[in-house]
N, C-alpha and C positions, 0 to 999 in steps of 0.2 A: 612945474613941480607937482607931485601926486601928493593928494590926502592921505595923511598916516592911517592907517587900518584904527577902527574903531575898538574897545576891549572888546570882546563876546564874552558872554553868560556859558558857552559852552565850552567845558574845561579843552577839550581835545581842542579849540581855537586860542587856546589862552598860550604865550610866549615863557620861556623857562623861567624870567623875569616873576613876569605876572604869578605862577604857579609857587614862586620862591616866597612873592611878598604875601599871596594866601596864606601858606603853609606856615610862615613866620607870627601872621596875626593870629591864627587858630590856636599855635601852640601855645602864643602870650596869653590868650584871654581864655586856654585853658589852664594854663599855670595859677594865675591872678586867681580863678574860680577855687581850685584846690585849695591854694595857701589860703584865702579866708574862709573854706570849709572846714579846715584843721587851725585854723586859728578863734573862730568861733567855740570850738567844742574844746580846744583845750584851755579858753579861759574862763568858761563854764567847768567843767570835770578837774581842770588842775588848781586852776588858781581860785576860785570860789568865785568870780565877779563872772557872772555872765554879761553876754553883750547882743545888741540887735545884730542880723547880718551886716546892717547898711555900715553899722559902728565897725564889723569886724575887718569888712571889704576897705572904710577908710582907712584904717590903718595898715591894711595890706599896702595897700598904694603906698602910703607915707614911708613906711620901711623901706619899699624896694626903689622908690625911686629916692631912697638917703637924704629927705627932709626933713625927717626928726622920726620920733618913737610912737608920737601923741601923750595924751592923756593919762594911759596905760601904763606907761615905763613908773617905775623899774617892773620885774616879772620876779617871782616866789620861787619857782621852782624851778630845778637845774632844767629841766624838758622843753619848759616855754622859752627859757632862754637860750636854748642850744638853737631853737625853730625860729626864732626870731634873730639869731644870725644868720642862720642858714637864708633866712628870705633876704633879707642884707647882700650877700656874697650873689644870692642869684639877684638882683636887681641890680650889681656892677655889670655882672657876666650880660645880662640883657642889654642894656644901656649900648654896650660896646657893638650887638648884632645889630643893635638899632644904628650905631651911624654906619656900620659896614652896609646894611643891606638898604635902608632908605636915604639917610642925610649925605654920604658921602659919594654916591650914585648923581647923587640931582645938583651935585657943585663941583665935580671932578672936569674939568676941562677938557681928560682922556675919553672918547667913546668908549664908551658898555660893550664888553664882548657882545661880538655880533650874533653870537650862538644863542645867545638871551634872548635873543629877536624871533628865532626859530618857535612857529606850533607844534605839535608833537604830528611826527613823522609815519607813514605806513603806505603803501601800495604809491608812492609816489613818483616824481620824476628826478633825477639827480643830473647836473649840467655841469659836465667837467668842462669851465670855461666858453666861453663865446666871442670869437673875435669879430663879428659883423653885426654892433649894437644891440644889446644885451636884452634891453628894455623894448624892442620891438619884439621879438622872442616872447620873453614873458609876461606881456601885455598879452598877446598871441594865447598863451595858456593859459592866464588866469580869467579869461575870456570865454575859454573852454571850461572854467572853475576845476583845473588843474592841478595839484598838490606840486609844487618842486622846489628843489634846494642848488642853488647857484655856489657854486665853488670856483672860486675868483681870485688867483696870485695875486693879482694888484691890489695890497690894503686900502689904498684913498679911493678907487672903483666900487670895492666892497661896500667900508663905509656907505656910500654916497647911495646906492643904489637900495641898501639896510636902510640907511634915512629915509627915501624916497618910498617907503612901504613894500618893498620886494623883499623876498627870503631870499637871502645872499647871507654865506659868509667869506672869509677871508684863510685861504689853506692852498698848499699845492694839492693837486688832481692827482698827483704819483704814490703821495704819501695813504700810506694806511691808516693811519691814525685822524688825517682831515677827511678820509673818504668817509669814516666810521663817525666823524663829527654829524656828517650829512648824513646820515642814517642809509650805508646803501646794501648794507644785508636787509633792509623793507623796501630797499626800493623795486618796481617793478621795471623802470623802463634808465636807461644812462645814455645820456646828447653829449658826446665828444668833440671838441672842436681845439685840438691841442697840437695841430704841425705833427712835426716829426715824433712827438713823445704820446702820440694816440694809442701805439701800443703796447707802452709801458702801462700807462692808466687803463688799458682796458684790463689787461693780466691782472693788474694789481687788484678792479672792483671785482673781477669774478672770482678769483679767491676768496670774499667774504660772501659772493651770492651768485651762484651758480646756472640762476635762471634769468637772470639780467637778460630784455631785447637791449643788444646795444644799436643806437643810429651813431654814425660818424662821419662827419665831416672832413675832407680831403681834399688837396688843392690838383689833385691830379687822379682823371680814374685808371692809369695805369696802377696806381694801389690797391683797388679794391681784391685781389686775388690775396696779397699779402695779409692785408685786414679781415680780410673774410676767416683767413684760418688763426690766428690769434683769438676772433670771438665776436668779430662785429656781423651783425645781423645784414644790416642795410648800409652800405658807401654811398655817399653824394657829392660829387664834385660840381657844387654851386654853377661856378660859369661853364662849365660845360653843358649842365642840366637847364640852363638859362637859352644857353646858343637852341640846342636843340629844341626847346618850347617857340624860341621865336622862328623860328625853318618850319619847324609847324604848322605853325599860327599863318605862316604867310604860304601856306602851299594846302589849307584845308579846303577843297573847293568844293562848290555844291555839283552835282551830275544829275540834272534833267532824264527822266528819262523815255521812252518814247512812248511820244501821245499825249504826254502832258501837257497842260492848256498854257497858253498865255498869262490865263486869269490867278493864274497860283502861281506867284512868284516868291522866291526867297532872298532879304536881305538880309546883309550887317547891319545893327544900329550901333555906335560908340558914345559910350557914354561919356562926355568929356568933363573936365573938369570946370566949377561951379556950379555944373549942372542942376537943377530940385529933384532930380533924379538921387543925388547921391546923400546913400542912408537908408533908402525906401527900398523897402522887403519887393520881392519880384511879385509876389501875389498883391501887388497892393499898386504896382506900376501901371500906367494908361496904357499898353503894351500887350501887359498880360489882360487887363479887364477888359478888352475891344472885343466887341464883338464877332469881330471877323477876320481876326489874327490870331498866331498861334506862335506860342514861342517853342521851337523847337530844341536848341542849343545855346550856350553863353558861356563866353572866355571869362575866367574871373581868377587873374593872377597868375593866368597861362596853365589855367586848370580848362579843360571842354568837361563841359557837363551837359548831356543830354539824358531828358531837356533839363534845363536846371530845376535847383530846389527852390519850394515856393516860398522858402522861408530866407533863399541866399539876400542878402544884401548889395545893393545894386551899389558899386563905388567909381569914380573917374577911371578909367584904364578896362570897366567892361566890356563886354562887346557881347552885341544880344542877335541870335540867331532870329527871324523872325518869316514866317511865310503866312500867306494872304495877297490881296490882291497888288498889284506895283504900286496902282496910285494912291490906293490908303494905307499903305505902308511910308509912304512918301510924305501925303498929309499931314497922318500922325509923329510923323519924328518931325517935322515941319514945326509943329505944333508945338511940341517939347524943347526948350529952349536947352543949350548944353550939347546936346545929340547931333554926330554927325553921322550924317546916310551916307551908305558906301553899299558897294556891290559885294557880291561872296566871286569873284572872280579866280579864275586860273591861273598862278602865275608862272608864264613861261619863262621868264629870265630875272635872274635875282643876284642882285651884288653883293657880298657878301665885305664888309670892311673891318679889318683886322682878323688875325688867324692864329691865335692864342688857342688856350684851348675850349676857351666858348666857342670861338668864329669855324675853327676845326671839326669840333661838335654840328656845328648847322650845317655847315657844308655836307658833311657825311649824313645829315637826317635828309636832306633835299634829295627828292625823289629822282631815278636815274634821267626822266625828261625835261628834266627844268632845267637850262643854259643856267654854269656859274660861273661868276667875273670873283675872282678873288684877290682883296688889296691889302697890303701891308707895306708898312716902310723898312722893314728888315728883308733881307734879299733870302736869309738862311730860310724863314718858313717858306719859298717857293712860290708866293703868290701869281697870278696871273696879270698884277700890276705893280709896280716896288713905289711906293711913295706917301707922303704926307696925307692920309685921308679929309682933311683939315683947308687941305688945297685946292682953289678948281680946275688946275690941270691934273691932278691926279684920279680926282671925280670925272672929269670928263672922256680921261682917256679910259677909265672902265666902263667910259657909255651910261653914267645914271641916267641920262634924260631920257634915254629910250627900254632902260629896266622897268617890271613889273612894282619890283621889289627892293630895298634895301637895308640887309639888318648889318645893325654897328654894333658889331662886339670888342670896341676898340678898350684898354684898359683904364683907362684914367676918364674919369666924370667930365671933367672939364673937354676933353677933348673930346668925346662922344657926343655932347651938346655945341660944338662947333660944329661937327661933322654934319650934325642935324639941320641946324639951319644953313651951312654951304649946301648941301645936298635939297633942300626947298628952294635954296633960291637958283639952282640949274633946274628943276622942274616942281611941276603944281601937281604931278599925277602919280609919281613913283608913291608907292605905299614905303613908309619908312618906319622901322619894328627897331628897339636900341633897344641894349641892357644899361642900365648904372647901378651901383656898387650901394648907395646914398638914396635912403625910400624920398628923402626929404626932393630930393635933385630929380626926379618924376616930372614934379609942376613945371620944372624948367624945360626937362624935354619937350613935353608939350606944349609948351612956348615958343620952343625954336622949333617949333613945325613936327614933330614926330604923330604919328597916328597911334603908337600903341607902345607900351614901355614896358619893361620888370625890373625890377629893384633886387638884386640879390640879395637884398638883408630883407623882404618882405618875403620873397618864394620861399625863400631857407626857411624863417620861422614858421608861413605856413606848413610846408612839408613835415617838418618838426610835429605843429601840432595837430596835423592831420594823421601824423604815422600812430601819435602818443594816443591820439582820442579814437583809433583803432580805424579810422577810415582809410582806405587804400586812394592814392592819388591814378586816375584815371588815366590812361595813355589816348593820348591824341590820337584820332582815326585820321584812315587817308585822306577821307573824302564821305562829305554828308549826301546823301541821295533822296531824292526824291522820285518817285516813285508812283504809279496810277494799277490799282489793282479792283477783281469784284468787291463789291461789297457785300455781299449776301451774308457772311460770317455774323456778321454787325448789324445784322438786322434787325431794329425794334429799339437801336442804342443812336445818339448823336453823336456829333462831331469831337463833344467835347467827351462823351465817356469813353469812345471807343479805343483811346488808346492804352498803350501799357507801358508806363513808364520805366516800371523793374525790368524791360525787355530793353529798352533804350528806341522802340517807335511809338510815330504821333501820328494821328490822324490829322490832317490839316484841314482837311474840304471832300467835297464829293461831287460828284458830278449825276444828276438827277432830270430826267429825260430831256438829256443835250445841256442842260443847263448847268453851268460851275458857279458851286455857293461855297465858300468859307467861314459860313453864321456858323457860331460856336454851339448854337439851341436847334439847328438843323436834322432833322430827323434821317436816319438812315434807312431805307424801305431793300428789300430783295431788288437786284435787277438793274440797282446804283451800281458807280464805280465810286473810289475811295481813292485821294491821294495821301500820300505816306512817306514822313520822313523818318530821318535815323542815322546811323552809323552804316557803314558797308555790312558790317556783323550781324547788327539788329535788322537791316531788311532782309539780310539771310534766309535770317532767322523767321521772322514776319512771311517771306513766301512758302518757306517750308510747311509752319502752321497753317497758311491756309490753301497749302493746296489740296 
């Protein structure tokens, strides 16, 4: 259960609530001030008995809140007694705002309109529903200290997620009147995730705001052409976008390239779960501080980032690109409990289980040389094995044991974490990459033996809050290279300055008469060689500069 949001002192954080029950004490104790500023002077000038303030203030009280008259009563003059009913009629009329807006609030059994809950709205996010756990999402953007408004059919969801300190309310995503509840003529950015009726609700918010990015969510990307011309910016068809990261991930290989030493070698590190590793910023991991390592690249969430950011946060499911020499690469993930070493290997043949339109998706990302065994237990998608993936005759007749690879895009959670552990216990070597639906059902997979996982309720909300926070998600390159080039460019710079990170290459090591150093403080002289990793693009790019 989350802590309710604290009040703030800053009006633009305060809830329509909060702003009501201000606005209500201001006007009372500006009212109270008046009537015994006019009550003070007119029993001075009318009636002849003047009185202290304090005297004039207590019997303001006394009248409005119909205690008696005081001391005072009766009054002389028609004027004072016309004013001293009038404070009478307005201390009913008060009384009565008072249990509408505080007493009857704090013992009413019904929730508070949830709109109450709402801070005041402008340049925000608007979330026409979320069917893939809401609060992963908006953990996700309030993380990013994101402004948004969750618009949720389900009223006991709503409630629940309002209670839990989330801006949610309770409206169809169709209607006009609940879109404008949500404030979405200020909003800047609208997260669709509403089936068939996405392009009702999109029409419907760009009618009040015309410069809407819409993102939307879609169970098939045969839509996107549809949705595109209705008004949606960006289509994401979750498992498909999942299949294709893991076909990826299992086909990114490092390419040696000629004359590179032995002494420079490139591994995976996986950071697995337990690990001390998980939490700790990359600039702050044993990894990055080694002296004679270089992190070049890191999967985080089926994002590649080269090299990563130093401020990313290392969690179970990363996977860290790492070059330096074999055996203290070795040492040091040795050394770090949690971490498993693995190779950046090629893989030639890859299983592919289930063929939905994740499993379809990877298959078509697998490059044209990588043998694929394709299995499903429905005959109509065509696979290249018809059977129970669940089974180990159906495992064995697609050959796991002698695969590179195997990604389980199978639908149902439960059965993707069977599949996992049949498929480890036919072999110890095959690399095994799953999607599941459930962030929670992660830990499991890599329990039953999986090497690397994505969560479609964890990619989705990051994508979400990487499109919203204006960062573009990075497409996976073919292939990371490595690379021995002059060093003369670099000369008078080390190991550690000479790279360029806004380019996407690193300088890993240099080679210094015959001799290969990967010391981070290693001085680069004229007449070196440099080796160099990156993207296909980024060493491109890197030979063109310096040649």
């Amino acid at each position: 259960m989350r802590e309710l949001r604290g009040i703030s002192l800053d009006p633009a954080d305060l809830t329509y609530r909060q702003r009501l029950i201000l606005a209500y004490a201001g006007g009372l104790v500006s009212v109270v001030l008046v009537f015994t500023g006019l009550y003070y002077w007119g029993m001075a000038a009318l009636e002849a008995r003047p009185r202290s303030p304090y005297q004039a203030f207590n019997t303001v009280i006394e009248v409005m809140t119909t205690t008696g008259f005081g001391a005072d009563s009766p009054w002389e003059t028609p004027w004072m007694n016309l004013f001293v009913a009038g404070m009478q009629v307005s201390g009913v009329a008060v009384g009565f705002v008072t249990l509408r807006v505080l007493v009857i609030p704090l013992f009413e059994r019904t929730p508070v309109n949830l709109d109450d809950q709402l801070t005041v709205k402008d340049g925000h996010v608007v979330v026409a529903e979320y069917r893939r756990d809401s609060e992963v999402l908006l953990d996700e953007l309030e993380a990013l200290d994101v402004d948004y408004v969750l618009v949720e059919s389900d009223r006991e969801e709503a409630v629940r997620l309002s209670d839990d300190g989330y801006q949610a309310i309770d409206g169809d995503p169709e209607d006009s009147e609940d879109l404008q509840r949500a404030s979405i003529g200020k909003a800047d950015v609208l997260i669709t995730d509403t089936d068939d009726r996405t392009a009702s609700v999109v029409l419907t918010a760009l009618e009040h705001n015309e410069s809407l990015r819409v993102v939307s969510f879609t169970a098939s990307t045969r839509r996107k052409a549809a949705l595109a011309e209705v008004g949606v910016d960006r289509s994401v068809a979750p498992h498909a976008l999942i299949g294709q990261r893991l076909a990826e991930k299992a086909t990114t290989p490092v390419a040696v390239g000629e004359g590179a030493s032995e002494e420079v070698a490139v591994r995976e590190i996986l950071v697995r779960r337990d690990s001390p590793l998980h939490g700790v910023r990359v600039r702050e991991s044993p990894l990055a501080s080694h002296p004679e390592l270089t992190l070049v690249a890191g999967w985080f969430d089926g994002e590649l980032r080269m090299p990563p950011s130093p401020d990313e946060r290392l969690t179970p499911n990363t996977v860290l690109v790492v070059a330096g020499p074999a055996a203290v690469i070795d040492e040091v993930a040795g050394e770090i409990a949690g971490v498993q070493r693995s190779r950046v290997r090629e893989h030639s043949r890859v299983v592919v289980g289930g063929l939905g339109e994740g499993g379809a998706a990877a298959v078509e990302a697998l490059p044209d040389d990588v043998s694929v065994t394709t299995v499903d237990e429905s005959p109509e998608a065509n696979p290249d094995v018809v059977g129970d993936a669940t089974e180990p005759e159906t495992l064995e007749a697609a050959n796991v044991a002698d695969a590179t690879a195997l990604v389980v895009t199978v639908n149902d959670d439960a059965t993707a974490l069977l599949t996992v552990a049949m498929a480890r216990s036919l072999s110890d070597d095959v690399e095994i990459l799953v999607r599941v639906t459930d962030t929670e059902k992660a830990t499991a997979a890599f329990r039953a033996g999986a090497d690397y996982v994505l969560s479609v309720q964890r990619v989705s909300a990051r994508l979400v809050a990487a499109e919203v926070h204006g960062e573009r998600v990075m497409d996976p390159v073919s292939q990371i290279r490595l690379v021995r080039a002059d060093a003369s460019p670099f000369a008078g710079q080390t190991v550690a300055t000479a790279s360029d990170p806004q380019k996407g290459w690193t300088v890993v090591g240099i080679v210094h008469d015959g001799a290969v150093s990967t010391n981070q403080a290693a001085a680069i002289e004229a007449g070196d060689e440099v080796f160099v990793a990156g993207s296909d693009r980024a060493i491109r790019g890197f030979e063109q500069s310096v040649d």
